[in-house]
N, C-alpha and C positions, 0 to 999 in steps of 0.2 A: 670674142665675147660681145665687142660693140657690134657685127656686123649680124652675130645672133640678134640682137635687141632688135636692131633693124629688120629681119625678116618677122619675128614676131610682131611689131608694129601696124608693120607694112598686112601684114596675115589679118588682124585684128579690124583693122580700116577695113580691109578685103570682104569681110565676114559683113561689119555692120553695112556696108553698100549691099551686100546681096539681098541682108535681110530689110533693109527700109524700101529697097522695092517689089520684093514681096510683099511687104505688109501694103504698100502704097496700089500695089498691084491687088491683093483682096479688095481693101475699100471699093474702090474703085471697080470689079465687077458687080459687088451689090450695086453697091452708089448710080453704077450707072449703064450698067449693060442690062438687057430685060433677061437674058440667059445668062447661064455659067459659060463661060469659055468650056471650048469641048479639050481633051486631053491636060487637063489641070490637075489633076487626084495628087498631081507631084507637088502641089507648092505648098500645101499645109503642111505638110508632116516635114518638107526642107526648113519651111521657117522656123518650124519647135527646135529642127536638130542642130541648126545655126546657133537660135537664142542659147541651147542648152551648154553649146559649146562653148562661146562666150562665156556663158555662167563660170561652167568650171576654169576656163584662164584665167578669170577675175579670182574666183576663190583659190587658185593655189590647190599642190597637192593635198595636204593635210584635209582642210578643210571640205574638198570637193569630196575627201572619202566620207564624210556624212553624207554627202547629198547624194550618191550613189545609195550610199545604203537604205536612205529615205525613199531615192526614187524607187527603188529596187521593194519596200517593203509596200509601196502604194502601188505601184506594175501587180507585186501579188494580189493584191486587193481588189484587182480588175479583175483577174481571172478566176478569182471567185465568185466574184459578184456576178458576170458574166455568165459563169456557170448555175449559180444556186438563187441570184435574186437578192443575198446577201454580202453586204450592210448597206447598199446604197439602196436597192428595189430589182427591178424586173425591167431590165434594156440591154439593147447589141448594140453593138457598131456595124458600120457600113462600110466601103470600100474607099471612102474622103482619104481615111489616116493611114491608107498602104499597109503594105505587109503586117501578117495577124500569127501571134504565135493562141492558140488557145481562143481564137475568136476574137484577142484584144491583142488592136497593132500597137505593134513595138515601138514607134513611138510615143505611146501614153508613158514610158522610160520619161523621155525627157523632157515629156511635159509638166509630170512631176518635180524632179528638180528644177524646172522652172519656176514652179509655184512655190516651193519649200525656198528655193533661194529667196526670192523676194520676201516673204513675211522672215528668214533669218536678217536681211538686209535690216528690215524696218525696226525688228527688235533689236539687236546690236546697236543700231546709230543712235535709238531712242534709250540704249543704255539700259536694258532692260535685264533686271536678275533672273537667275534658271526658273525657280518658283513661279514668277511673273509669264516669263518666255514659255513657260509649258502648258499655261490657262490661256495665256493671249492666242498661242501659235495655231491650235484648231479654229479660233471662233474668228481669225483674219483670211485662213484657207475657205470658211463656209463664207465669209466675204465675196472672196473673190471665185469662187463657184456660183454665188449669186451673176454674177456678170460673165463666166463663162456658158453657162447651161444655154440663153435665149437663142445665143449664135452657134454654139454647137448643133444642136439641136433644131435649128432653124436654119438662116442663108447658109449655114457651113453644111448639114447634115450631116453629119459624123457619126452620130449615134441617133437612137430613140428610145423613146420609155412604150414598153409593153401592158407596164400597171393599169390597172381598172380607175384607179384612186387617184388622180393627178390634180397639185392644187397651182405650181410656179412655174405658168410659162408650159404647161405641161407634164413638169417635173414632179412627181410625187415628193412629199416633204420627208419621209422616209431618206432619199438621198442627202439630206443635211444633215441627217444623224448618223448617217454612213462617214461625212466627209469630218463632224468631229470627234468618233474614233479612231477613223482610220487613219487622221491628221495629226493628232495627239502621239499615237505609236510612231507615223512614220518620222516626226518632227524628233525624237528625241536624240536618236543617233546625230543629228545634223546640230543637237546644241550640245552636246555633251562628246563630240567627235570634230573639235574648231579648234583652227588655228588663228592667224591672224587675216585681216580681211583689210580690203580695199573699200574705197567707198564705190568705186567701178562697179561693184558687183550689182548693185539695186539697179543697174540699168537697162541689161535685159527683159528681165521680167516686167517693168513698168513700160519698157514699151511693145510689147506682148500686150498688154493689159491698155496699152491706147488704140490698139487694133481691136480690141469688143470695144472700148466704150463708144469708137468710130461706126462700129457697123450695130452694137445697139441702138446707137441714137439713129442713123440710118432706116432703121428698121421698126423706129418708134416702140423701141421698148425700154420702156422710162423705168423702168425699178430698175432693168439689166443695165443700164446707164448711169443713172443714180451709183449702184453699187460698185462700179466700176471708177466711177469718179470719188466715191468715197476713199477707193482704195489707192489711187492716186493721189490722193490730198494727203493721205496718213504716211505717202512714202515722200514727198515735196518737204512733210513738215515734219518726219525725221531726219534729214537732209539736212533743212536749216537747223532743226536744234542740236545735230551732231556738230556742225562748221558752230554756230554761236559758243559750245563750251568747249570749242577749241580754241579758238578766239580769248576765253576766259581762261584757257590754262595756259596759254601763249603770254596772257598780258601780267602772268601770276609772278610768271619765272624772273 
């Protein structure tokens, strides 16, 4: 059993090194090469599946089975959207995110539970009721879309918008009505399908989410910045106020 621990540890370390030089390795061709490295199409779609995996050790069985099902109902949402225009707008993807079931690669899977992990993290530590958790949960994912779209869409190219009508960054506003329906649905299996949680688990995703706010600010797109940094200050300061009232139930007993 102990030496299981240890291979999990050891696996864990293993994971977050590949993925902080990946992440370190993107910045860093925007930041500072005038081209993309040639044969790269590999590193994005490895970093999402790292981060994703990460996610789910932190969350435990139980738990992870929301954020499949979350991811698994926002993946469909691609492949409609992709096909029909509906609910985000009118764009494809490109060949950045590798393999494409339906036109949208397979890993937008775990990019999803990327994102659904992170706003479950923020809501849990912040101690937040189902009620609360199901009006918060979309309007923190069109957050953090806010901060994903510049670099998708720009030094990453992964996708593009086809729409006539574009107001953010390119983006039609149409797509944030997409992201809080289809945020709203995909969130709910993932609060109402939880077990018990680590505070590990908001770590993935926020630093996912330091890799846009790196290459927005890079890239001088200041709202895509802005938003991104928003949405790491809301997970820093569920953080501290999850450790403070523990602190306060510790000093109760």
């Amino acid at each position: 059993m102990h030496e299981r621990s240890i291979i999990t540890n050891v696996s864990i370390w293993l994971l977050w090194i590949i993925l902080t030089v990946l992440m370190v390795g993107g910045v860093a061709s925007v930041g500072f090469m005038e081209e993309k490295p040639e044969n790269t199409n590999w590193a994005a779609p490895t970093m999402l599946v790292i981060a994703a995996i990460l996610v789910l050790i932190y969350f435990g069985i139980r738990s992870s089975a929301g954020l499949l099902i979350g991811g698994f109902i926002g993946f469909l949402s691609e492949l409609v959207g992709v096909s029909t225009g509906y609910p985000y707008g009118s764009y494809q993807y490109t060949e950045v995110l590798g393999l494409s079931i339906g036109n949208v690669p397979i890993v937008l899977f775990a990019a999803w539970i990327i994102v659904l992990s992170l706003v479950c993290m923020i809501l849990k530590l912040l101690g937040a009721d189902t009620k609360v958790s199901i009006i918060l949960a979309p309007i923190l994912l069109v957050l953090l879309d806010l901060a994903i779209e510049p670099v998708a869409t720009g030094s990453l190219g992964a996708w593009y918008w086809t729409e006539e009508i574009k107001g953010y960054y390119g983006v039609p506003i149409s797509n944030f009505g997409g992201w809080l329906l289809v945020g709203f649905v995909a969130y709910l299996p993932v609060q109402f399908v939880y077990g018990k949680y680590t505070v590990a688990g908001i770590f993935p995703g926020a630093s996912i989410f330091c890799f846009f706010v790196a290459i927005n600010l890079l890239d001088t797109q200041w709202i895509g910045a802005i938003a991104g940094i928003s949405s790491l200050s809301i997970a820093i300061a569920s953080l501290a106020y999850s450790k403070k009232n523990c602190l306060v139930r510790l000093r109760s007993k």
